[in-house]
C-alpha positions in Angstrom: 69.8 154.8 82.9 69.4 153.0 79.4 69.1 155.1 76.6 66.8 153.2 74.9 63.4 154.4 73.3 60.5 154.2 74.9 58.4 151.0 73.7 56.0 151.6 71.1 53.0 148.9 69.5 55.2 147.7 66.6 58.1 146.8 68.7 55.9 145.0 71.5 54.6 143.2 68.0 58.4 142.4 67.1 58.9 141.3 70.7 55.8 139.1 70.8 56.5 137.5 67.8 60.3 137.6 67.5 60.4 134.1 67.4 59.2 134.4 63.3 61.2 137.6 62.9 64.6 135.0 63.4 62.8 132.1 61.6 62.7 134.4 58.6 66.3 135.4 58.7 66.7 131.6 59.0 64.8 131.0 56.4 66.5 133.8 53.6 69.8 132.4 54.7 68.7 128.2 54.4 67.0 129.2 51.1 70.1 131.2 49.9 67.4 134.1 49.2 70.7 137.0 50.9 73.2 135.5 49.1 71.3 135.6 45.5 69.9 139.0 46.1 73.7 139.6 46.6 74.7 138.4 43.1 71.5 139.1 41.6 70.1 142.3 42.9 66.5 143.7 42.1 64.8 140.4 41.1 61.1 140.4 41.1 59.0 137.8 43.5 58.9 135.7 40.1 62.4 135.6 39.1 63.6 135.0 42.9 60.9 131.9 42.9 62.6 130.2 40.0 66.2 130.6 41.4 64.9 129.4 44.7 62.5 126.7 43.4 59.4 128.4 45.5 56.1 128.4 44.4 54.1 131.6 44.5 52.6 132.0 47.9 55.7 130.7 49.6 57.9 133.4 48.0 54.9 135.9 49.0 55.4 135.2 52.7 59.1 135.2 52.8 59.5 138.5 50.9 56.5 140.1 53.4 58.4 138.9 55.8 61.9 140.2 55.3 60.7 143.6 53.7 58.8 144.2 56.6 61.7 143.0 58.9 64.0 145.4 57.1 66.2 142.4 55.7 65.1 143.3 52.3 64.2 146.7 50.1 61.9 146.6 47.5 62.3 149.2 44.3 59.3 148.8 42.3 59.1 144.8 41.3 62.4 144.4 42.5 64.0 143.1 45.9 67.2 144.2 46.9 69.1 143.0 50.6 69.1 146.0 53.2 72.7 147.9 53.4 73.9 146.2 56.6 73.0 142.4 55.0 74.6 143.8 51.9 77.3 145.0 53.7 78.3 141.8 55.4 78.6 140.1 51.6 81.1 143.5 50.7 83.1 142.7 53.8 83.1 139.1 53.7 81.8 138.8 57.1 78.2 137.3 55.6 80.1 133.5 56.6 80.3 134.7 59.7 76.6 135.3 60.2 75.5 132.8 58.6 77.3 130.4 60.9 75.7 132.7 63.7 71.8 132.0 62.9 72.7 128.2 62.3 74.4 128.3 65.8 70.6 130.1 67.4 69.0 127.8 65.0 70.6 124.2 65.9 71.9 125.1 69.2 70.2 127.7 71.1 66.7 127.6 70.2 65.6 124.2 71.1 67.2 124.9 74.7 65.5 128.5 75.2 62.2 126.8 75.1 63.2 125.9 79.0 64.1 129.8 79.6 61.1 130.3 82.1 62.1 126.8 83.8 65.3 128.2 84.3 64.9 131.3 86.0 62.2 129.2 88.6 64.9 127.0 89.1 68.0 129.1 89.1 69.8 126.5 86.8 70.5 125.8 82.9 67.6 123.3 82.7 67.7 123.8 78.9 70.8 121.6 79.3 68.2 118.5 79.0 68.0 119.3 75.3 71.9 118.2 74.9 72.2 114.2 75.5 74.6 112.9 77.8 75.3 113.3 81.7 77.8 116.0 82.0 76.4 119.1 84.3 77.2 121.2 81.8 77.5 122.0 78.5 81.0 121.7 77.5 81.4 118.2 79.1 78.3 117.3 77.7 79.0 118.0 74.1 82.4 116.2 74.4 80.0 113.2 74.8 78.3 114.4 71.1 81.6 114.6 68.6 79.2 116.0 66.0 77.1 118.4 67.7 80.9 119.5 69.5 82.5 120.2 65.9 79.4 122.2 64.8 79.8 124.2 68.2 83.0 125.3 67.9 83.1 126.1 64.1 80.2 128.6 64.9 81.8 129.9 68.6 85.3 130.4 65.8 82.5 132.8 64.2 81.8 134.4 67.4 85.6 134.8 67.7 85.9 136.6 64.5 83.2 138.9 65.3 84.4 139.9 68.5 88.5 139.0 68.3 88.9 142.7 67.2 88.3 144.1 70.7 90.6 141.6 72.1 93.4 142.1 69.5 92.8 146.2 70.3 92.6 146.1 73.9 94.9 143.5 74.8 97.9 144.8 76.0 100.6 142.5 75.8 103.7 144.8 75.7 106.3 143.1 78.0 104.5 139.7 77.9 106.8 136.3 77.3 104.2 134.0 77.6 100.2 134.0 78.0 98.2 131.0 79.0 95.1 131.2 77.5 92.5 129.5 79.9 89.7 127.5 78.4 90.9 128.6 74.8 88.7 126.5 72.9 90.1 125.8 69.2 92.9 128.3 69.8 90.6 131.3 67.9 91.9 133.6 70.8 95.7 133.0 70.9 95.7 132.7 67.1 94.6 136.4 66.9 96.5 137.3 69.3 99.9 135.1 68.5 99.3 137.1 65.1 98.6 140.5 66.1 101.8 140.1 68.9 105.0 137.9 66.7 107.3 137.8 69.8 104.7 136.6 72.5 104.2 132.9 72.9 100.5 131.0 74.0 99.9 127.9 75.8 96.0 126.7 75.2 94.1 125.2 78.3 90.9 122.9 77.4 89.1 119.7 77.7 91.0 116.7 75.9 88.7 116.5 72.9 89.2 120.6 72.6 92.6 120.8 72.2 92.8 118.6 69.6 90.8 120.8 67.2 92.7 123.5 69.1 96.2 121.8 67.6 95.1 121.4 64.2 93.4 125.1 63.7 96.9 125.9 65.3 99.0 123.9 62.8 96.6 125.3 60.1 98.0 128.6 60.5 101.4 127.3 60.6 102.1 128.7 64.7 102.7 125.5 65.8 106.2 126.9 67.5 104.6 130.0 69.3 101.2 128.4 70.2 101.3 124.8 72.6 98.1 123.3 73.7 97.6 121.3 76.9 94.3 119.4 78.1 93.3 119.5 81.4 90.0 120.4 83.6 90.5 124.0 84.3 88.8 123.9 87.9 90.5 120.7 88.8 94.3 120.6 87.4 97.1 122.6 88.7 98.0 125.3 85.6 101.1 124.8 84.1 104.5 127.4 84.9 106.1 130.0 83.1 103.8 132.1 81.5 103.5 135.9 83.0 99.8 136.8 81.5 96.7 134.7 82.4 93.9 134.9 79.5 90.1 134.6 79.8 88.1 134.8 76.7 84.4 134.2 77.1 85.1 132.4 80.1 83.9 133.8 82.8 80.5 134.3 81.6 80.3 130.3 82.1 80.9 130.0 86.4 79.0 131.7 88.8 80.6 134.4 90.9 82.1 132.0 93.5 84.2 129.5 91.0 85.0 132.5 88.8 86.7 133.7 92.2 88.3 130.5 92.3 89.6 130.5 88.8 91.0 134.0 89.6 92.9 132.7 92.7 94.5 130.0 90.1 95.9 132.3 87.8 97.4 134.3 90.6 98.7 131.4 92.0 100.5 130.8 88.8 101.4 134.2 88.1 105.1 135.9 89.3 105.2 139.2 90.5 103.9 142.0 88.2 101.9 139.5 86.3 98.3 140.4 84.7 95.2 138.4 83.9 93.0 139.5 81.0 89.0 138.9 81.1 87.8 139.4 77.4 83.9 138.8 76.7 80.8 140.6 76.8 80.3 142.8 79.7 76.4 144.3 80.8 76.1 147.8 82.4 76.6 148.6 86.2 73.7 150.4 86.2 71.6 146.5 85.0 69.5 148.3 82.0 71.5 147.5 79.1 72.6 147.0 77.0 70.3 145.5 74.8 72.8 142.7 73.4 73.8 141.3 76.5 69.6 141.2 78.2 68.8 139.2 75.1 72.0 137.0 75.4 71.4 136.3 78.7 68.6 133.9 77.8 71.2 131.6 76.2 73.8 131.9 79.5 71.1 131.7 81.4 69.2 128.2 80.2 72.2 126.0 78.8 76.0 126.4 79.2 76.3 125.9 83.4 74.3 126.3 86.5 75.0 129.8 87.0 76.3 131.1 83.4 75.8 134.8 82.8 76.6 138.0 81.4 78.6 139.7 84.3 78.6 143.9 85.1 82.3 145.9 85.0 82.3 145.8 88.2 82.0 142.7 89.3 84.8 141.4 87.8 86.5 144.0 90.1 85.3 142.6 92.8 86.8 139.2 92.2 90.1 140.6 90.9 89.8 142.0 94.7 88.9 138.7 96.2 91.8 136.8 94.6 94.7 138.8 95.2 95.1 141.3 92.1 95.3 144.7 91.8 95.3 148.0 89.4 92.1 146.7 87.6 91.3 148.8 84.2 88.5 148.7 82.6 89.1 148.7 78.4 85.5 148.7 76.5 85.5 147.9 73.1 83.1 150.5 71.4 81.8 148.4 68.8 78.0 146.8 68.5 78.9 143.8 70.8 79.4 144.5 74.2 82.8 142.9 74.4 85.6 144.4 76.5 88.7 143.7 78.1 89.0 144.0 81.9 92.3 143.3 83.2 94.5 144.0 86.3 97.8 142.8 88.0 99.4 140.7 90.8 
């Protein structure tokens, strides 16, 4: 059973109208109202309108609207950002979430609007939002450079946030070689490659991918311990060699009978005594929670694939099952995103 609190009036008000909860976090980020209480902490509604170049009632509304949200404080005349916002500037993580709301704001919401549609039709029909003719998302945005580039720098953000739990709970010890599958820009083995000097990567992705993928990788000057190679990761044979199989925030993508198939590919390519690692946000067996991954699930749900969703534990042990591995282990990562690391061995 989930833990959470029971419902009360002011959070079925925050549900019904959590669309302008996010559009004023969007709005004290595009305004730069978090970043200047940062600097400038304890402005009055007058002094933050000049900096910001609001008149009156506009300010009004914003700072009713993040006080109330708990995004601001007020002291007497004076505005102040709440301790986690504040906290995020400290730890120079605020980048990262500001990257976040642009990637809900430019990305995400103008497909959830076909959430509903999606569930009747047991398909990403928020896809429609994203032109081009590829079934889903990650071919289609190879046909939109622009819209690809701002994907990727904000999925990177993603990355940072979660890449801790995958640098933790990745064990690598004894590993030559790990062939990261569907690695994106590289985010993944970068981490890794430096959290682990004597284990080499090979990244797997779409042709247009693996290009930002080599020069994120030549950025951080691993060139010799991280290779990229482009390739359609359902349809190409996976290249020799490497004695770990990586999937980060990958398998939330397929639907439980291609994520089998994947599986069956890396233990294909595996020798003896290899292991495959599944990184990404996992939900609860018991399907209440958490909280995280039911609201996430509207975005896996109406755009990336057909059948995209955030999996249980134990269905990935299930398909280790199916294809062929065994000695599954489950390795949460205790933080506020439900990330873990779920690997076994051939």
């Amino acid at each position: 059973m989930t833990d959470a609190t029971p419902l009360t009036t002011d959070g079925l008000v925050q549900i019904l109208f959590g669309s302008s909860a996010f559009q004023m976090l969007n709005a004290g980020r595009n305004l730069g109202l978090f970043p200047l209480l940062h600097r400038r902490p304890g402005l009055t509604p007058q002094e933050i309108g000049q900096e910001l170049d609001l008149a009156e009632r506009p300010v009004q509304i914003l700072l009713l609207g993040t006080t109330a949200l708990g995004l601001t404080t007020r002291q007497g005349d004076g505005y102040f950002n709440a301790d986690v916002l504040e906290g995020k500037f400290v730890d120079g993580t605020w980048e990262i979430i500001e990257d976040l709301i642009e990637y809900e704001e430019r990305i995400v919401r103008p497909a959830e609007v076909d959430f509903t549609e999606s569930l009747r039709q047991n398909t990403n029909v928020g896809l429609r939002r994203i032109k081009g003719t590829g079934t889903d998302l990650y071919h289609r945005l190879s046909e939109n450079p622009g819209l690809e580039q701002l994907f990727y720098r904000c999925m990177r953000s993603w990355s940072r946030l979660s890449n801790p739990v995958l640098v933790e709970r990745a064990d690598l010890t004894g590993v030559r070689r790990v062939l990261d599958i569907g690695g994106g820009d590289g985010v993944n083995a970068i981490a890794l490659a430096q959290a682990n000097p004597g284990v080499e990567f090979t990244v797997l992705d779409l042709p247009g991918t693996v290009e930002i993928a080599r020069r994120k990788i030549d950025e951080h000057g691993l060139a010799g311990r991280i290779s990229v190679r482009a390739a359609d990761i359902f349809a190409d044979p996976y290249p020799p060699g490497h004695d770990c199989v990586l999937f980060a925030n990958q398998l939330v993508i397929w639907s439980p009978r291609e994520n089998v198939r994947l599986l069956r590919k890396a233990h294909a390519a595996l020798p003896d005594g290899g292991r495959v690692l599944v990184f990404n946000a996992m939900s609860d067996d018991s399907g209440d929670g958490p909280l995280y991954a039911a609201l996430d699930n509207v975005y896996f749900a109406t755009l990336p694939a057909a059948s995209s969703t955030i999996y249980r534990w134990g269905q990935y042990e299930e398909w280790f099952a199916e294809a062929g591995f065994v000695k599954p282990e489950r390795l949460p990562g205790g933080r506020w995103t439900p990330h873990g690391v779920i690997s076994a061995v051939k």
